[in-house]
RODO-2510 file (C-alpha; in nm, 4 decimals, decimal comma):
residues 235
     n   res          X          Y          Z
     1     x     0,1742     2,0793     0,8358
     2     x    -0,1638     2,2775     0,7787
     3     x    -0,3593     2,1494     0,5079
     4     x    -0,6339     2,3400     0,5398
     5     x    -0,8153     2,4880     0,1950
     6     x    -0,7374     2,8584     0,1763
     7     x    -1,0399     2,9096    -0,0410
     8     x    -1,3147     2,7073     0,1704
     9     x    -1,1229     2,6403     0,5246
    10     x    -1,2297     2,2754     0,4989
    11     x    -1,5388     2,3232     0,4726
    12     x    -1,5600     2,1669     0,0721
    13     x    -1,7914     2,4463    -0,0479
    14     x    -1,7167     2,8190    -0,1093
    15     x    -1,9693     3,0774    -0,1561
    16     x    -2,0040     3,3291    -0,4129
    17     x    -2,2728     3,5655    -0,5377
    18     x    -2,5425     3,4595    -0,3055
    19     x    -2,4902     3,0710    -0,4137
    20     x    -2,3050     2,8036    -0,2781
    21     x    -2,0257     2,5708    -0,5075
    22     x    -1,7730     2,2889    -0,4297
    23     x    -1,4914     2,3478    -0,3505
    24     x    -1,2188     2,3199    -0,6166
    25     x    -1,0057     2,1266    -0,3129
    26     x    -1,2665     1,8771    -0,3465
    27     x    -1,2280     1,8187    -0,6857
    28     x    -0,8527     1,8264    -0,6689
    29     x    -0,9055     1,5402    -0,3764
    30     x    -1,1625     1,3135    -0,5723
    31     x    -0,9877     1,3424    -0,8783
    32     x    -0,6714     1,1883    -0,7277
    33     x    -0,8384     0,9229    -0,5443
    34     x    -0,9983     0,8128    -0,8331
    35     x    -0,6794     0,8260    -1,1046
    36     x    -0,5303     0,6409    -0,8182
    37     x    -0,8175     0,3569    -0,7013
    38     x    -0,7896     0,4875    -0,3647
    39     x    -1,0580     0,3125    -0,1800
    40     x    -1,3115     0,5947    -0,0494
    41     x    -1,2252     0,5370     0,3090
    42     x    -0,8838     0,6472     0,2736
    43     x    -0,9447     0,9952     0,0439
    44     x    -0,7984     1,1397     0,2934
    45     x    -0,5054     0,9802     0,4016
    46     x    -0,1806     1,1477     0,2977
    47     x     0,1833     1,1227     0,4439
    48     x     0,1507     1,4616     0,5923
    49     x    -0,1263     1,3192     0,8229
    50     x    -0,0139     0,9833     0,9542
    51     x     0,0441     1,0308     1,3324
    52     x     0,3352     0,8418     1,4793
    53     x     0,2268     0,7318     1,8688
    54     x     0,5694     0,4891     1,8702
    55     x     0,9396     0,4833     1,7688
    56     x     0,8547     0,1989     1,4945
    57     x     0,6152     0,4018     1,3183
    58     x     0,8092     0,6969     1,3285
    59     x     1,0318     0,4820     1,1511
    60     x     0,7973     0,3766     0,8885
    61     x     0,6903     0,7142     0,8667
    62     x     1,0472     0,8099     0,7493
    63     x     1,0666     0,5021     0,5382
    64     x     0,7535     0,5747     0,4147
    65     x     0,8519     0,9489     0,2826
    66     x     1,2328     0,8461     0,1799
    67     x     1,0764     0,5918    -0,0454
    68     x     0,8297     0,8433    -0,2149
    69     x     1,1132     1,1349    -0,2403
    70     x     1,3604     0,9471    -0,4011
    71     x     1,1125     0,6989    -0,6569
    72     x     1,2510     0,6328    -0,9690
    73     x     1,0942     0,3469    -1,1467
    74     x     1,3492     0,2741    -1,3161
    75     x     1,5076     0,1018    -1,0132
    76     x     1,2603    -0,1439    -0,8974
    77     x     1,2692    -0,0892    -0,5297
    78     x     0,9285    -0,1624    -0,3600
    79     x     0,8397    -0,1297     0,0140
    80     x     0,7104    -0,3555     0,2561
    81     x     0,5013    -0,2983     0,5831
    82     x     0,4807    -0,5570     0,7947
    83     x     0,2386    -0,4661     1,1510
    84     x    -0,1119    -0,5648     1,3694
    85     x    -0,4237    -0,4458     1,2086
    86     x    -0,4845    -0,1113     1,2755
    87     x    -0,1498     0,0509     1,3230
    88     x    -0,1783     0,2866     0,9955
    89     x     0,0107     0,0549     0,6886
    90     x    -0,2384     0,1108     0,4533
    91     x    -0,2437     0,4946     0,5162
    92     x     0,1125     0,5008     0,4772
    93     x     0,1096     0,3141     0,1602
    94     x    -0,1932     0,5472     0,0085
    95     x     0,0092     0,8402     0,0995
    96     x     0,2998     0,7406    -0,0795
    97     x     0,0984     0,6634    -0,3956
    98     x    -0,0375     1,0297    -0,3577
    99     x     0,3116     1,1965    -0,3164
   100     x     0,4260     1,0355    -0,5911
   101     x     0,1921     1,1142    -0,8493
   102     x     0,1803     1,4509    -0,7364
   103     x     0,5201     1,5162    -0,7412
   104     x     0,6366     1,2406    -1,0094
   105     x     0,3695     1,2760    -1,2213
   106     x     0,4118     0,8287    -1,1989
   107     x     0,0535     0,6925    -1,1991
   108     x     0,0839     0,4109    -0,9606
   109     x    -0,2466     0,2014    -0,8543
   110     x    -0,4247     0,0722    -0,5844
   111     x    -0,5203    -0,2788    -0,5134
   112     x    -0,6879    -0,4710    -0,2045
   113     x    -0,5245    -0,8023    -0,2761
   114     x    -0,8771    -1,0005    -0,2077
   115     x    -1,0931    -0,7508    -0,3656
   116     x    -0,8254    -0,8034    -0,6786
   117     x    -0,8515    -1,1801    -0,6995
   118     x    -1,2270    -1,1733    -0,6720
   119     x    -1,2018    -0,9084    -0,9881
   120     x    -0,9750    -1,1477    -1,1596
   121     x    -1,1997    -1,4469    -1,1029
   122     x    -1,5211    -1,2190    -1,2615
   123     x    -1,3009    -1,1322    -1,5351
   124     x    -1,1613    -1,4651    -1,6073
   125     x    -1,4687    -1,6012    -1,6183
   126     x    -1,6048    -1,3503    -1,8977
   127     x    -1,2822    -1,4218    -2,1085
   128     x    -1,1728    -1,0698    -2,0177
   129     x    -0,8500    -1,1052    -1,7910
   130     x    -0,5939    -1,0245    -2,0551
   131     x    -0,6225    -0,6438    -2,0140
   132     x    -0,6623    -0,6340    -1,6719
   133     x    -0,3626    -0,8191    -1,6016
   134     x    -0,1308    -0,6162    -1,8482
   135     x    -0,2360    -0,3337    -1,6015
   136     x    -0,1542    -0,4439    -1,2860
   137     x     0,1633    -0,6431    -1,4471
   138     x     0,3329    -0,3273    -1,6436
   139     x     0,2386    -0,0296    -1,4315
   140     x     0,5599     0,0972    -1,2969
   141     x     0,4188     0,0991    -0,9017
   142     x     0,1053    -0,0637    -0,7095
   143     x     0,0062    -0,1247    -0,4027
   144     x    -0,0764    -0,4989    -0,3340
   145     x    -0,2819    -0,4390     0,0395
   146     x    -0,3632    -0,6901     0,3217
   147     x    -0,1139    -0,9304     0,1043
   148     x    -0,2046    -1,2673     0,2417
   149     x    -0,4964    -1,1731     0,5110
   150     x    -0,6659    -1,4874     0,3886
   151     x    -0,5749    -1,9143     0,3445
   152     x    -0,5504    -1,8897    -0,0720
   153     x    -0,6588    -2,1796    -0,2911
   154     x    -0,3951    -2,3186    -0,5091
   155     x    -0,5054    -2,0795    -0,8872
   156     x    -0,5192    -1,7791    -0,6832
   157     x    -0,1867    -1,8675    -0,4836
   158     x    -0,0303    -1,9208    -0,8367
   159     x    -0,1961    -1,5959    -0,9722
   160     x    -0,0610    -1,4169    -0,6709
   161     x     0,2900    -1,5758    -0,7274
   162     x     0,2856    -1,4995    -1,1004
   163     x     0,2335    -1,0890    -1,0474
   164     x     0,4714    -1,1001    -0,7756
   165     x     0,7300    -1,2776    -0,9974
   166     x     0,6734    -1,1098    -1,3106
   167     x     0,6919    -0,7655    -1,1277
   168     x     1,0192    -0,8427    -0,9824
   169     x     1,1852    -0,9942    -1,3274
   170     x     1,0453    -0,6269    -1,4786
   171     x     1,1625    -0,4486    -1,1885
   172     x     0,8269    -0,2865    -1,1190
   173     x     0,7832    -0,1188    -0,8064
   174     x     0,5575    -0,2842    -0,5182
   175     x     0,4343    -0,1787    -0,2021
   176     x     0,2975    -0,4531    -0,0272
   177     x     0,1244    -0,4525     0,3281
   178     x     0,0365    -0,7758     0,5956
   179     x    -0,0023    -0,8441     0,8877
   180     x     0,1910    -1,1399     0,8686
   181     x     0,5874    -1,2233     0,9243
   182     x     0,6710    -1,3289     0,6006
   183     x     0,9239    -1,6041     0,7377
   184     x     0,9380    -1,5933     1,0798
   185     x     1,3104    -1,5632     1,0483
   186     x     1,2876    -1,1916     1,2022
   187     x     1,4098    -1,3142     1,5412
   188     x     1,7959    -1,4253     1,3716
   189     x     1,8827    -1,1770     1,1922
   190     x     2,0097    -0,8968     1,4477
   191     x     1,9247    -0,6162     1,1741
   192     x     1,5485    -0,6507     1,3057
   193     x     1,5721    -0,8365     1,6221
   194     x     1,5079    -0,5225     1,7947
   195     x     1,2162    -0,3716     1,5932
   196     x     1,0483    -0,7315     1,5178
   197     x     1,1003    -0,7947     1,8805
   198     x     0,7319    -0,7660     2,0470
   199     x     0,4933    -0,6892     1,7127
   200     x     0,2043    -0,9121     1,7913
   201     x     0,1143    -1,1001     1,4537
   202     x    -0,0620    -1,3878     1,3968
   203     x     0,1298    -1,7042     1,3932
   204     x     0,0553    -1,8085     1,0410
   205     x     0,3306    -1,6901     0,8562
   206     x     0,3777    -1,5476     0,4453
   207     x     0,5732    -1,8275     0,3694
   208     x     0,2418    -2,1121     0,4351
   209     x     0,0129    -1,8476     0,2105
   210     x     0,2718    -1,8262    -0,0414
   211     x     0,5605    -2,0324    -0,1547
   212     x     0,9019    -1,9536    -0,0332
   213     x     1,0257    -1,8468    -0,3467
   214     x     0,7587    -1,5684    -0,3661
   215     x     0,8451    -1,4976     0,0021
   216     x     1,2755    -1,4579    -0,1062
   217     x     1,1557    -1,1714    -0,4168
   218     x     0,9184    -1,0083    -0,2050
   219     x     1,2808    -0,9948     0,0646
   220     x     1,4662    -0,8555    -0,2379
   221     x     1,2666    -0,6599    -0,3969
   222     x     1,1501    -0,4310    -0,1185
   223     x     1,2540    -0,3001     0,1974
   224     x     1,0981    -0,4794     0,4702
   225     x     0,9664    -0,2370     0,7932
   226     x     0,8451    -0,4011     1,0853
   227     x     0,5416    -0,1248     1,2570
   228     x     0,4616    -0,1863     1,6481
   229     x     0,1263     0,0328     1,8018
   230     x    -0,1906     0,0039     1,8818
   231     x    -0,5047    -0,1015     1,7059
   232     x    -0,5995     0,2507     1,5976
   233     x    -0,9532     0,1416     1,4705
   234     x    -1,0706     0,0620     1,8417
   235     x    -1,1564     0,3432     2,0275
***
């Protein structure tokens, strides 16, 4: 699909009466970035955009767009994307966010999970965690990104647990992304075998950064897809 500005071709800046102005694309793009917390890198990620190089990300592709077509928040349902670094979950889960507040009009936010517990920390320390947590606790969808790329200590395992827990009892929407099994029980069950079957992720599993109980909601809340490619970040 061509998403090319009519009014500046791409370019960001449209000229009129001998001067030069932005773009109101530009605008349009910052503007939901920002509402969003869409870190800068990914302004331009959408679903429209993501290329699919294997079946499995095909797959998440469609997962991917099902999920934002048919959001209601009222349901609950969150999505999962499990994959190797570098095989597009994060765009995925940015373009998702994007669809649905365009099309929704559902204000769902951003979140790097260790950029969020350092902001927690910084806030906790100043006495000023209350509202902060309200936000990422009540709004009806977030992303929770790179969900357990580092070995937690035991307050910000419990924090993590806590959000995860309360979100599920609420039936708030998550998309979370790793690059870690969350079990390592993929292999059994024959529903994933096949797609599991191959993704090269690190050994470590959810289940050791988090406790298994956090491990079972994040199975029932969300629909678990398993991405195989390459490590698009190295050329």
């Amino acid at each position: 699909m061509d998403r090319t500005c009519s009014l500046c071709g791409g370019t960001g800046f449209v000229k009129a009466e001998g001067s030069v102005r932005l773009c109101e694309c530009r605008f349009s793009r910052e503007d939901v970035n920002r509402v969003l917390r869409i870190p800068r890198r990914f302004w331009d990620a959408e679903l429209d955009n993501y290329e699919c190089e294997t079946p499995s990300e095909n797959e998440a592709y469609k997962e991917a767009y099902i999920f934002a077509s048919s959001f209601d928040p009222e349901e609950g349902r969150g999505l999962t994307l499990v994959g190797p670094p570098g095989v597009g979950k994060t765009h995925l889960a940015v373009g998702i966010l994007k669809k649905i507040y365009r099309e929704k009009g559902i204000k769902g936010l951003f979140f790097d999970t260790k950029d969020l517990i350092y902001k927690l920390k910084s806030l906790m320390d100043e006495g000023k965690t209350n509202r902060a947590i309200k936000a990422i606790l009540n709004r009806p969808l977030i992303v929770l990104d790179d969900l357990g790329s580092e070995r937690l200590s035991e307050w910000q395992r419990e924090l993590i647990s806590y959000i995860i827990s309360y979100r599920y009892n609420e039936l708030k929407s998550t998309i979370i992304t790793t690059n870690f099994s969350l079990s390592g029980e993929e292999k059994k069950d024959r529903r994933i075998r096949k797609v599991a079957e191959g993704i090269d992720l690190p050994k470590v599993l959810m289940s050791e950064r988090l406790d298994p109980s956090t491990v079972s909601r994040i199975y029932e809340m969300s629909k678990v897809v398993y991405i195989k490619g390459r490590d698009r970040r190295r050329l």
